[in-house]
C-alpha positions in Angstrom: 120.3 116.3 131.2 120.9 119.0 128.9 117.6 121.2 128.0 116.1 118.5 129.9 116.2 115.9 127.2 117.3 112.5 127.5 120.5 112.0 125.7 119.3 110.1 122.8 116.8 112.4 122.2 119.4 115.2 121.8 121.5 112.7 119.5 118.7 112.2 117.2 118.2 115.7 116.9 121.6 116.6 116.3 121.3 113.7 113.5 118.0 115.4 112.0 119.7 119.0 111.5 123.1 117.7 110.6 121.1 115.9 107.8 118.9 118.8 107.1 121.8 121.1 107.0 124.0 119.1 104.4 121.0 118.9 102.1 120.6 122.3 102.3 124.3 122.7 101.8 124.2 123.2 97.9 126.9 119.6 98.0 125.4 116.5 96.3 123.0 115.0 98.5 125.0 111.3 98.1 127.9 113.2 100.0 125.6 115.1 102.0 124.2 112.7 104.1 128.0 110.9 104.4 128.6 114.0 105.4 125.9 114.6 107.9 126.8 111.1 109.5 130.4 112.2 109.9 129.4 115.4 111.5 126.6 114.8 113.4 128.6 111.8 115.3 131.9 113.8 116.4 129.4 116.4 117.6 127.6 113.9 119.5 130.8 112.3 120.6 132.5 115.5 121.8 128.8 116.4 123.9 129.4 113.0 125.6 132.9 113.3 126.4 131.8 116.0 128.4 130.0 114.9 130.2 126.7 117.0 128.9 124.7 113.9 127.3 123.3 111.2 129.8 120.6 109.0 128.6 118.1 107.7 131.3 118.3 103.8 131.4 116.1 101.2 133.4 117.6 99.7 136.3 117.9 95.9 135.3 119.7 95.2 138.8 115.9 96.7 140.6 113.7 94.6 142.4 111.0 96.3 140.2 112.5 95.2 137.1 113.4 91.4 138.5 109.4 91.4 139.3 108.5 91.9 135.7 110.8 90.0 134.5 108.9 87.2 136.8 105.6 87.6 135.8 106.9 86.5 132.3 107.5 89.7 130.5 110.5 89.7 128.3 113.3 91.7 129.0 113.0 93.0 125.0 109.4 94.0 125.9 110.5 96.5 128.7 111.3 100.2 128.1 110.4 103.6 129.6 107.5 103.8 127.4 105.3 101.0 128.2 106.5 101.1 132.3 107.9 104.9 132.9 107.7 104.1 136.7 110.6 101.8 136.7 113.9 102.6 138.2 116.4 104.3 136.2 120.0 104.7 136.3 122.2 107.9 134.2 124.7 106.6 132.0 126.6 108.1 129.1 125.1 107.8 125.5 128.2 105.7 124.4 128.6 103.5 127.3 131.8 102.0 126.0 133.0 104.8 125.0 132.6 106.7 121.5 136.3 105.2 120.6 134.9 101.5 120.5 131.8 102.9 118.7 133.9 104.0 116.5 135.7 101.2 115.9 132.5 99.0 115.8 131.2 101.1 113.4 134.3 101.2 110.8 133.9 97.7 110.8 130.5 97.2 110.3 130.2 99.6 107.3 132.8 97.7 105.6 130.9 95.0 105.9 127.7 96.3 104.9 128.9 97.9 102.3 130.3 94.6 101.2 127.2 92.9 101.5 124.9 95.3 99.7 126.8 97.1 97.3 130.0 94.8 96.1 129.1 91.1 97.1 126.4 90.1 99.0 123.0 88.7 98.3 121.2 91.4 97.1 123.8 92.4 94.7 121.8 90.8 91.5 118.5 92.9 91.9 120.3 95.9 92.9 122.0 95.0 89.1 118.4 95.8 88.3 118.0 99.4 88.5 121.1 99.8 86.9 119.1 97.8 83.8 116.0 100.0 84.1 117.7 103.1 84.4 119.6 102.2 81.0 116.6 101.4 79.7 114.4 104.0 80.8 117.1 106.5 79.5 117.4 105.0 76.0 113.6 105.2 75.7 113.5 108.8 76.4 116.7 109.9 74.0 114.7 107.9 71.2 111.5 110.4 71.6 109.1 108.0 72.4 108.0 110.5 74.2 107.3 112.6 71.7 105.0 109.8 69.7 103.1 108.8 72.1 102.0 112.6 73.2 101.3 113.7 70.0 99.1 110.6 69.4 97.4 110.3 72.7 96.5 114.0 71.8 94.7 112.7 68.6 93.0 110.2 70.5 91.4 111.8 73.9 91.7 116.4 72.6 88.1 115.7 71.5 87.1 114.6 74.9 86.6 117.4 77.6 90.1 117.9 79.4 91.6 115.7 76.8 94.9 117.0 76.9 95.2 116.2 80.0 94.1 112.7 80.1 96.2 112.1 77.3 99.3 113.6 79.6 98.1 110.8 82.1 97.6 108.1 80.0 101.6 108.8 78.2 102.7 109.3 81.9 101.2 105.6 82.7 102.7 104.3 79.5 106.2 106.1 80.3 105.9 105.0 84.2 105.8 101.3 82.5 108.2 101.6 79.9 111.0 104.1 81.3 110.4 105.0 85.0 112.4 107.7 85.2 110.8 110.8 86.6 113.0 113.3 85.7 113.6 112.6 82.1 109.2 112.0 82.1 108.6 115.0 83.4 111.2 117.3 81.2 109.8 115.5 78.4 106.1 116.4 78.7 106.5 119.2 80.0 108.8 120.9 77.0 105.9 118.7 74.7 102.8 118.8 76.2 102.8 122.2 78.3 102.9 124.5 75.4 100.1 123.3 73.5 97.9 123.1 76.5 98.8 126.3 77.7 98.0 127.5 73.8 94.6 125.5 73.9 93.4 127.5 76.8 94.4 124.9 79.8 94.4 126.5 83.0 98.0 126.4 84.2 97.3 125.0 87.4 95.3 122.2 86.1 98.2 121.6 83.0 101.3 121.7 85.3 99.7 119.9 88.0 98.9 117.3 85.8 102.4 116.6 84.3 104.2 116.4 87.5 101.5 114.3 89.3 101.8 112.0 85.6 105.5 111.9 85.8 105.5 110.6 89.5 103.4 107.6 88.3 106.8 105.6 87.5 107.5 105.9 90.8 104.6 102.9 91.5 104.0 101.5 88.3 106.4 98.4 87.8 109.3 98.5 87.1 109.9 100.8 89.3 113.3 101.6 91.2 111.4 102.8 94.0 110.3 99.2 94.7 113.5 97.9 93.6 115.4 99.1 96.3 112.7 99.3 99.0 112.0 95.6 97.9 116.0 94.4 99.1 115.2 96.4 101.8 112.0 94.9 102.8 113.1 91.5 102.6 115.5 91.3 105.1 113.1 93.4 107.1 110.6 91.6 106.8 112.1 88.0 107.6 114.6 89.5 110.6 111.0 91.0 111.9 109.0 88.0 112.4 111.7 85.7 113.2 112.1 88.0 116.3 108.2 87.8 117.1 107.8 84.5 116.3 110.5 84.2 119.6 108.1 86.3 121.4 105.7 84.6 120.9 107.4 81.4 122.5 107.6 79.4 118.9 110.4 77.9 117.7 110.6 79.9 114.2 108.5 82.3 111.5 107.9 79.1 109.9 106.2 77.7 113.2 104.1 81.0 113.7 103.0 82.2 110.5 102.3 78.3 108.5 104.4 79.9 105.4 108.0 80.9 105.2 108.5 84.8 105.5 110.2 86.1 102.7 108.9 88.7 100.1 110.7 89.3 96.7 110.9 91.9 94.6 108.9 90.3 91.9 106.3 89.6 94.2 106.2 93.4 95.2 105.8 94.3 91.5 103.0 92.1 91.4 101.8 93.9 94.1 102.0 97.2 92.6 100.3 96.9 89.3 96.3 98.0 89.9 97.5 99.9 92.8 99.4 102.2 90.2 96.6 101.6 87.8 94.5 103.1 90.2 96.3 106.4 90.3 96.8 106.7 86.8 93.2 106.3 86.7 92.5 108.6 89.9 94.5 111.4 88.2 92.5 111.1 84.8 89.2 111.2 86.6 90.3 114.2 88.2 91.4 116.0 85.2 87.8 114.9 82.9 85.8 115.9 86.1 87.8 119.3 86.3 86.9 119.8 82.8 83.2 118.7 83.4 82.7 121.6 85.7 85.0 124.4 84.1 85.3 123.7 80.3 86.9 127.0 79.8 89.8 126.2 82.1 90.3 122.3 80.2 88.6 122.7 76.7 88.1 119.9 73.7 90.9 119.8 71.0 90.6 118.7 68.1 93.9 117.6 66.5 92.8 115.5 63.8 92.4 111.5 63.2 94.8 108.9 63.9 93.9 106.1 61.2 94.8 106.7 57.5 91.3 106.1 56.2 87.4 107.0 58.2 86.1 103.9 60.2 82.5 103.7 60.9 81.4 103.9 64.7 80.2 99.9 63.9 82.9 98.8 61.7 85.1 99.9 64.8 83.2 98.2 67.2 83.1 95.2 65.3 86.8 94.7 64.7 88.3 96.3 67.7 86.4 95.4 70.5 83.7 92.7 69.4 85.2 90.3 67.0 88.7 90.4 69.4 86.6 89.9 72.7 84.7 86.9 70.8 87.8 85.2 70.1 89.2 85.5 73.3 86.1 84.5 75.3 85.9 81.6 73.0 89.8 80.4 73.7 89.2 81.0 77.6 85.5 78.9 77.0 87.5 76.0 75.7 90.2 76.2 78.5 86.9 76.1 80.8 86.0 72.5 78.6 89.8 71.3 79.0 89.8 71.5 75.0 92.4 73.9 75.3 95.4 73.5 78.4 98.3 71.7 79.8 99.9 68.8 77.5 102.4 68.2 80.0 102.4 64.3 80.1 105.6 64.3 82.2 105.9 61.4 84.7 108.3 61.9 88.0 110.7 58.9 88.9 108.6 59.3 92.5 105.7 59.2 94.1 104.4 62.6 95.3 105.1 62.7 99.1 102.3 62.9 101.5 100.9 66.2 102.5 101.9 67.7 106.0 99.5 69.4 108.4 98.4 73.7 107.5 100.2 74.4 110.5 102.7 72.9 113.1 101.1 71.5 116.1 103.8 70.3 118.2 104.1 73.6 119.9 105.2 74.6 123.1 101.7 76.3 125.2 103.2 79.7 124.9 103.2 79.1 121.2 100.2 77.0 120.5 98.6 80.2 122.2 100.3 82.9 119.4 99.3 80.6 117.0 95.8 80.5 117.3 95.5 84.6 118.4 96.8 84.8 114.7 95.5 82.1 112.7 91.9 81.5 115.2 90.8 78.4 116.8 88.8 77.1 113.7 92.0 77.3 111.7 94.2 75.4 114.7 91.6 73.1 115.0 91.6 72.4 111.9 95.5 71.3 112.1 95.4 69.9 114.7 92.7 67.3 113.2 94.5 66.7 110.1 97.9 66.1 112.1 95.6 63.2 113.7 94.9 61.9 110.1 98.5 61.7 109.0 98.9 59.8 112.5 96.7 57.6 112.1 97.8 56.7 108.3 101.2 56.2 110.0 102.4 59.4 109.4 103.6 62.3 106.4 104.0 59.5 103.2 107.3 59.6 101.9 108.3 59.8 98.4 109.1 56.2 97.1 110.6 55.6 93.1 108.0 54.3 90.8 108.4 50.9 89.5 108.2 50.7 85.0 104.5 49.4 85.1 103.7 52.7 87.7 105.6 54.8 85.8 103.9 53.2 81.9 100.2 53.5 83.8 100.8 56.9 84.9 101.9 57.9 81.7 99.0 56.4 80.1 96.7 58.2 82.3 98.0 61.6 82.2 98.0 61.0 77.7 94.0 60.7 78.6 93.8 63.2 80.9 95.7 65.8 78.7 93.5 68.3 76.6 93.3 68.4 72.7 95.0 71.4 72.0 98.0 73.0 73.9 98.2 75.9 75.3 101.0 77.7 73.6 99.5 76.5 70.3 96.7 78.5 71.1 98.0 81.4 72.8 100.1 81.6 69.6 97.4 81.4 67.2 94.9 83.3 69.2 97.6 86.3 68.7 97.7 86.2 65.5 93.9 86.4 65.0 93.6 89.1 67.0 96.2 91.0 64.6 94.2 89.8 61.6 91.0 90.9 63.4 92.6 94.6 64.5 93.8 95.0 61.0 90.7 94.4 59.4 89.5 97.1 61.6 92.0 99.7 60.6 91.4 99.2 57.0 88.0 97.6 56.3 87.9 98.7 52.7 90.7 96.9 52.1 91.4 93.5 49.8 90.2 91.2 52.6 91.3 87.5 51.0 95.0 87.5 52.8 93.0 88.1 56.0 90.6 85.1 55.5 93.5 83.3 54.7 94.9 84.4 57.6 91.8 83.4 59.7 91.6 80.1 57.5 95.2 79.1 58.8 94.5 79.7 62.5 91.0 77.7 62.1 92.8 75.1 60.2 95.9 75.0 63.2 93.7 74.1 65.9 91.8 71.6 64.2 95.0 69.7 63.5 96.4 70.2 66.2 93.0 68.6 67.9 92.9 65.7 65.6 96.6 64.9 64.3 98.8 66.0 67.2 99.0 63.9 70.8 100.7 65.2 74.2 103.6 62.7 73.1 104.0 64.3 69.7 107.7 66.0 69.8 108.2 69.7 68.8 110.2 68.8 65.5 106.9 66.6 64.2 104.6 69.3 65.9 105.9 71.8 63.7 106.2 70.3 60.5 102.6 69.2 61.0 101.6 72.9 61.7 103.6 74.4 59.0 101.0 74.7 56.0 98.3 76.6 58.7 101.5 78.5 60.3 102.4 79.7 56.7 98.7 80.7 55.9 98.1 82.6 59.0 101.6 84.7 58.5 100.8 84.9 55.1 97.8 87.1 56.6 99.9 88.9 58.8 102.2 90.1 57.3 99.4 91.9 54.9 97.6 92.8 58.3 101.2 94.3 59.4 101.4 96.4 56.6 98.4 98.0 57.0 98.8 97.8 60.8 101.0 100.2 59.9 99.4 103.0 58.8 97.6 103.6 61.9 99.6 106.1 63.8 98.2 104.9 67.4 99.2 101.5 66.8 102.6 102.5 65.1 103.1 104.8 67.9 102.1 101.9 70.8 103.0 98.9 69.7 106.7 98.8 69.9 107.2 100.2 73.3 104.2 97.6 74.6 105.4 94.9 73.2 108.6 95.5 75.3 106.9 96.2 78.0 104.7 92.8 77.9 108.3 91.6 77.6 109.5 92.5 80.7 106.4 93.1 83.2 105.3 89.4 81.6 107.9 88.0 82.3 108.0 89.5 86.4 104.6 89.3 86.8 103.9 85.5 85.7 106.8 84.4 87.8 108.7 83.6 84.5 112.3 85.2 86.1 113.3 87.8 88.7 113.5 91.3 88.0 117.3 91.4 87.5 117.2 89.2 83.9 113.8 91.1 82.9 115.8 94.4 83.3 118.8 93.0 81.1 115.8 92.2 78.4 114.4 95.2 78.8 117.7 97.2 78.8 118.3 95.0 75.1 114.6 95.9 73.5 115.1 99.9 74.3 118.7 99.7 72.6 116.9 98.1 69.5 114.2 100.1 69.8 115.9 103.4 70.0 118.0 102.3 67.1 115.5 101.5 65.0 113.7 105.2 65.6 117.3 106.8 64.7 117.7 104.9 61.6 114.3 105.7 60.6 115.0 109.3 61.4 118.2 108.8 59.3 116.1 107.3 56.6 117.7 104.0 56.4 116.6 100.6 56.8 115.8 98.8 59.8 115.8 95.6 58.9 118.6 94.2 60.7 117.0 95.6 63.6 113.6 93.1 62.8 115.7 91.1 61.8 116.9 90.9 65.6 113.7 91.0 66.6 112.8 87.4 64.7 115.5 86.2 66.1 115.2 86.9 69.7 111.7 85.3 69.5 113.0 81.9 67.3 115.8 81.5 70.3 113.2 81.5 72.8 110.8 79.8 71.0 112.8 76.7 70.4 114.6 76.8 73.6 111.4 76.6 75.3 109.9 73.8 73.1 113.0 71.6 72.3 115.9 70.0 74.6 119.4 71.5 73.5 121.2 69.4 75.8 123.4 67.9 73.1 125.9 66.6 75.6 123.6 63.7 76.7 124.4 60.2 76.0 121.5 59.9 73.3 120.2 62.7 71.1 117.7 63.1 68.9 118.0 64.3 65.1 115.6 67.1 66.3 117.6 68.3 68.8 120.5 69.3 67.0 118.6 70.8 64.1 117.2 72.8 67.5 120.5 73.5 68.5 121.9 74.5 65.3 118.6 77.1 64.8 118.5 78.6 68.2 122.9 79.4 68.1 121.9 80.7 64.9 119.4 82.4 66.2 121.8 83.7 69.5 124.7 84.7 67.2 122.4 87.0 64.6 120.8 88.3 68.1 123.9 89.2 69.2 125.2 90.7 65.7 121.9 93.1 65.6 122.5 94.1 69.3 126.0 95.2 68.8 124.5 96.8 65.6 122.3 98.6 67.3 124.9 99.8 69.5 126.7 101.1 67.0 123.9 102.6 65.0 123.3 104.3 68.5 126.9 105.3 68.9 127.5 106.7 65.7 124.1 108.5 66.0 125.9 110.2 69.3 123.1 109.0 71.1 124.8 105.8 72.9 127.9 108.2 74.8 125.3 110.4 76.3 122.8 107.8 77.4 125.6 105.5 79.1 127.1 109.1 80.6 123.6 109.4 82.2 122.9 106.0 83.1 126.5 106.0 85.3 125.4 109.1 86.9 122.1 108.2 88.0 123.5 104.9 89.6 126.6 106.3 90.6 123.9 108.5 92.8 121.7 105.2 94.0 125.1 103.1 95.6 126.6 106.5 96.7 123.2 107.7 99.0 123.3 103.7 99.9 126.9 103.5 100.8 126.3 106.7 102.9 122.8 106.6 104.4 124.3 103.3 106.1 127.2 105.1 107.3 124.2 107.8 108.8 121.9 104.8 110.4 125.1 103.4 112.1 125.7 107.2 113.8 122.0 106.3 114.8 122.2 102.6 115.7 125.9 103.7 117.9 124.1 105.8 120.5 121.0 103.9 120.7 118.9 105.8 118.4 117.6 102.9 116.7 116.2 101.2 119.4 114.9 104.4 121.5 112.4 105.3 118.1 111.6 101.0 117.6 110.5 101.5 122.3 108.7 104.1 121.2 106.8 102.9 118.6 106.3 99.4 120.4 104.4 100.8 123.3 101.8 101.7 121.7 100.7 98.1 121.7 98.6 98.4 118.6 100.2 98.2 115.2 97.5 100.2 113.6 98.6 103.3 115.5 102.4 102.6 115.0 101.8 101.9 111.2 99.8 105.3 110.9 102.6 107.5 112.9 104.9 106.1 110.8 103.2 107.0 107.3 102.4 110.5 109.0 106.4 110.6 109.3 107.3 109.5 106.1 104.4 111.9 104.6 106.4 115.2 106.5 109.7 114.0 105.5 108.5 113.8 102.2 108.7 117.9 102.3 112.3 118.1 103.2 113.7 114.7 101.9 114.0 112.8 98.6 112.4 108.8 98.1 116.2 107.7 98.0 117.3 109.0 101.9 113.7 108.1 103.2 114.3 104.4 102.2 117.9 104.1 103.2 117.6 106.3 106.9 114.3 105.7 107.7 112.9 102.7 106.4 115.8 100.1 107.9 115.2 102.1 111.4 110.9 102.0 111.6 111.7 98.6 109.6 111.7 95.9 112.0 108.2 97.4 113.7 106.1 97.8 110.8 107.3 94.9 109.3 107.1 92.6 112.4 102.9 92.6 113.1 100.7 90.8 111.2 100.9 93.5 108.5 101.0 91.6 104.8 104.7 92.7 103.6 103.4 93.3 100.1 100.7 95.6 101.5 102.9 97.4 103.7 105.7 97.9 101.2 103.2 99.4 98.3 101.5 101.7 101.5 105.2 103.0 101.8 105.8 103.5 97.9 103.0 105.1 97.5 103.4 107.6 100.2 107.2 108.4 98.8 105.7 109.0 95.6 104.0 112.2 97.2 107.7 113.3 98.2 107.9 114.5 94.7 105.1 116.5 94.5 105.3 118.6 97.8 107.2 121.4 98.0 109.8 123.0 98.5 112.0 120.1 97.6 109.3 118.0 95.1 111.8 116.7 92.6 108.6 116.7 89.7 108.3 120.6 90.4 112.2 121.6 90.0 111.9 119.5 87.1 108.7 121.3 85.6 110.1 124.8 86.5 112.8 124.1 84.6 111.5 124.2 81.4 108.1 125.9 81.9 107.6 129.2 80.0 108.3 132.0 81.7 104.0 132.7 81.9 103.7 129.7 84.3 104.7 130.7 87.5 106.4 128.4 90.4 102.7 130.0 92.6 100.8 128.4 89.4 103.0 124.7 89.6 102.4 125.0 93.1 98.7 125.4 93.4 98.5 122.8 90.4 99.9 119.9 92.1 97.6 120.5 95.7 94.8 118.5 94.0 97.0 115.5 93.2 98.8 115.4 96.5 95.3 114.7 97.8 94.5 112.3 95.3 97.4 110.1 96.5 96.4 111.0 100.4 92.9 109.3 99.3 94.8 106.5 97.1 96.6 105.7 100.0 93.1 105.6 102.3 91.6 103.0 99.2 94.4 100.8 99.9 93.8 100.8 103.5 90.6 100.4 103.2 90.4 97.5 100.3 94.4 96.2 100.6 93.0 93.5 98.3 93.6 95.7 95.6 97.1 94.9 96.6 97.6 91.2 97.4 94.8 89.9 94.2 97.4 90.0 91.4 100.1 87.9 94.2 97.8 85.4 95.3 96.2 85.0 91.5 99.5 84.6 90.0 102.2 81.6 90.9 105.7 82.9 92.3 
């Protein structure tokens, strides 16, 4: 063996400083780690061909191995690690020879690529970080940015370390909104930096805080991070068990587990909401504590008042926190009461079928054992007891068709069952009483009739809607009913928007969170996948963005609101009426429906391409598209070419030598904390994108095939990637913030600065250990 080592061993170190070397290279990392796989495997093949690399293999024709393999250990379960004492034979690292490796691994990356870059399944939400990345980069070129500092300043300068909080807080907002780290970090750091630095921040504590800020999109959904970990972790995840639910003698992860092993993307953005709330919160705990303790280094600003005229301490109280808290306790209070809920009166053809036993007890012994060292003997006894139940009854029930008089009768039942007032009636109205409320906040010496008229329409709504409309009442009468109340309580606010308006923190905030309610709503409640919440998202920044530049240009933007209206009326209506027109019978109401929501479509798709011309001519449009192709030109390139690197691995045996490894451990606690302690290191010398295409899918199928909750694992691993830009010397956030620091902030000062917030992430990532329910609550609250 050459220097001793087994052959693989030397392979994977040839891999590591081929790698290491290309990034170092000055060439673009995307080609740089094709590159490194190119390299690293005719080196690696040349070494063999000589003779010089001999990997140590257990004898499988031993009498030593045969006696294992009889006392029922699996032939997967055997390596050098867990039984070193076995007979080994030398045998070359390519035992077919590196010219069928070769060819085997031509072929495969055609295929992969094929499958997760051109064609294949996870095609559609890679489509997504295309969509984000467009849509984080419009939102930067329309200076968003630059609004929301400048207001946040207003808000928290008077506090102690204001500035800085307010840098978190517009990092948290950004993170939501864009997700782009780069383009945050430039941002806040040409914006935010110098006025700190002016207002007597310390310089550690001010460039500390931007890069740690700028990182947060990194975790905060939508993130690309947990885009492309998420088709990652999938597969992973679901290849995993399927191979220890085989170990374990049963049949399938189905079988094993009592719930089918997948994890989506959407689900994993769930996941990662408080977790990234948490930081956000973490980093502007740190940066009021700092303050606390050395106000000279972090003093209060004053920068003035965001509000056009002074609001009283109570009057503020009142409107923005008391009176809108009262009205939402009292909707929630009335859902409690089934006043306020579902209408659906809906009645299936069938019967529901009988329900099946929590787990599968016809089980081999092998696997009945597995099932109950995972799930416990209280939990298989359970099953096994209600599997007797369903027995006796004669077996699952199957769904049988519902006669007329089951169908009439079940109809009648759910009418009585049904609550008073619908839900989207009152989620609707309760909105607008909390803009009525809000607005009477922001100007409380204000006319206040339109506002009571306002409040008079919404009281007036759900009172009809309680006495005059039934579950059976169609959308067309529904509306025409509510159309006096829905005319007073616009009436209201579109005085309340006006004066709404004059409140720079709410002029500042509210079109960027309404967009980002738009699209996190729509992921988080299970509404759609990621991939047609990008699209939407994508859409509202180009509206967005050219609504700022015709306000800049001091023209109109009505076309633009216009848009707005319209997007909302399509949705609307095609959630409330049925615009199948092609069925045998259709209503009056229905085409009327029709006719208003391809109105609707055909002025939203008039404003969009308006927009994009308003961009365009602005010369906004060319630049952000230029940047939009680069960045995911980047993404498929380091994807097409960190597989081409893992096959080099997977080709000599690499692959499975680290998975032995980490297997004999026997304890997934230990594995799972090597491999974070890896990742961490890496995160020195290697950016988020190579540590989720080279190492993840090698470490993959061992973290993700224990007992391990997918979600919690996946956030764990986002998380820790997030620190890779922050440590140095290749901490993307710091090149960034050096780049457009003055030249009195030194790279010793950026450095020193971002030490505390690398620890706040190490003890981030020890909360989630410790409490990983801060993970799976917002999953297992809300249906997928």
């Amino acid at each position: 063996m050459l220097f001793g080592l087994d052959g693989v061993e030397i392979g994977l170190i040839i891999v590591f400083f081929c790698l290491f070397g290309g990034i170092l290279s000055g060439f673009p990392v995307a080609f740089a780690i094709a590159g490194a796989g190119v390299i690293s495997f005719a080196i690696i093949a040349a070494l063999d061909s000589a003779g010089l690399l001999i990997h140590q293999a257990i004898d499988k024709s031993s009498p030593e191995f045969a006696g294992l393999i009889a006392e029922g250990v699996r032939s997967e379960a055997i390596s050098i690690f867990r039984y070193p004492d076995l007979p080994r034979i030398a045998e070359p690292v390519f035992v077919s020879g590196w010219e069928t490796a070769l060819d085997r691994n031509v072929s495969f990356i055609v295929n992969r690529i094929n499958e997760r870059v051109l064609a294949g399944q996870s095609i559609e939400t890679l489509l997504a970080v295309l969509m984000f990345v467009l849509m984080g980069i419009t939102l930067e070129r329309s200076k968003i940015a630059n609004d929301l500092l400048t207001t946040m300043a207003r808000v928290f300068g008077p506090l102690p370390g204001g500035l800085a909080v307010s840098v978190v807080v517009v990092g948290a907002f950004l993170a939501a909104s864009t997700g782009i780290v780069g383009a945050t970090v430039v941002t806040m750091g040409l914006l935010s930096l110098p006025t700190m630095l002016r207002a007597g921040y310390s310089p550690q504590l001010a460039t500390g805080v931007i890069a740690a800020s700028g990182t947060l999109g990194q975790i905060i959904p939508p993130s690309i991070v947990i885009v492309l970990l998420g088709t990652l972790a999938g597969d992973l995840y679901s290849a995993a068990q399927e191979n220890r639910a085989q170990l374990a003698g049963c049949s399938d992860a189905l079988t094993l587990l009592g719930e089918p092993a997948v994890v989506s993307v959407g689900t994993l953005f769930q996941a990662a909401l408080l977790p990234g709330i948490m930081l956000a919160f973490l980093y502007g705990a740190y940066a009021f504590g700092y303050a606390l303790f050395n106000p000279s280094k972090a003093p209060a600003v004053e920068l003035g008042s965001t509000n056009s005229e002074p609001i009283t301490r109570s009057e503020g109280l009142t409107w923005f926190l008391g009176v809108p808290a009262a009205l939402i306790f009292v909707v929630i209070a009335f859902g409690q009461l089934n006043v306020v809920g579902s209408q659906n009166v809906t009645v299936d053809s069938f019967s529901d079928a009988g329900q099946t036993a929590s787990l599968r007890t016809n089980v081999s012994e092998q696997c009945q054992a597995s099932m109950i060292e995972l799930h416990g003997q209280e939990k298989w006894d359970a099953a096994v007891a209600e599997q007797a139940e369903i027995d006796a009854a004669g077996g699952v029930a199957q769904a049988v068709e519902l006669t007329d008089e089951e169908r009439a009768a079940a109809l009648v039942e759910n009418i009585a069952n049904a609550a008073p007032i619908g839900t989207g009636v009152a989620v609707g109205f309760l909105l607008l009483a909390l803009t009525l409320a809000i607005a009477r906040g922001v100007a409380p010496t204000a006319e206040p009739l339109p506002l009571l008229i306002g409040f008079a329409g919404v009281a007036l709504a759900f009172i009809i809607d309680a006495v005059a409309i039934s579950p059976v009442t169609s959308a067309g009468a529904t509306f025409l009913i509510l159309l006096i109340p829905l005319a007073m309580a616009l009436y209201g606010v579109r005085i309340a928007a006006i004066r709404l308006s004059k409140n720079e923190l709410l002029r500042v905030v509210f079109p960027p969170l309404v967009l980002i309610v738009a699209v996190l709503g729509s992921i988080l409640g299970g509404i759609t996948n990621p991939t047609p919440a990008a699209a939407l998202g994508a859409g509202g920044a180009i509206m967005l963005a050219a609504y700022r530049k015709l306000a800049d240009q001091n023209r109109s933007g009505r076309i633009v609101l216009m848009t707005t209206f319209s997007v909302i009326i399509m949705i609307l209506v095609g959630i409330n009426f049925d615009l199948r027109i092609n069925n045998a019978e259709v209503s009056f109401e229905s085409y009327v429906a029709y006719v208003v929501a391809t109105a609707a479509y055909l002025y939203s798709l008039f404003g969009l391409l308006f927009a994009l011309w308003v961009l365009y001519a602005g010369g906004v449009l060319t630049p952000v598209v230029r940047e939009t192709a680069k960045v995911t030109s980047m993404v498929f390139t380091i994807l097409i070419g960190s597989q081409l690197l893992n096959l080099v691995v997977i080709s000599f045996g690499g692959e499975h030598y680290i998975q032995q490894f980490l297997q004999s451990f026997d304890n997934e606690f230990k594995v799972f904390i090597i491999v974070m302690l890896v990742l961490f290191v890496l995160g020195f010398v290697l950016d988020f994108l190579e540590i989720i295409y080279i190492v993840i899918p090698i470490v993959g199928p061992v973290i993700y095939g224990g007992s391990f909750d997918p979600k919690w694992v996946t956030i764990m691993i986002a998380v820790n990637l997030q620190t890779s830009f922050l440590t140095p010397p290749f901490g993307f956030a710091l090149f960034y913030l050096r780049g457009v620091a003055p030249k009195e902030v030194t790279t010793a000062h950026i450095y020193q600065g971002i030490i505390p917030f690398v620890g706040i992430q190490v003890v981030g990532l020890a909360i989630l250990w410790f409490f990983p329910t801060i993970v799976t609550i917002v999953p297992d609250l809300i249906p997928n």
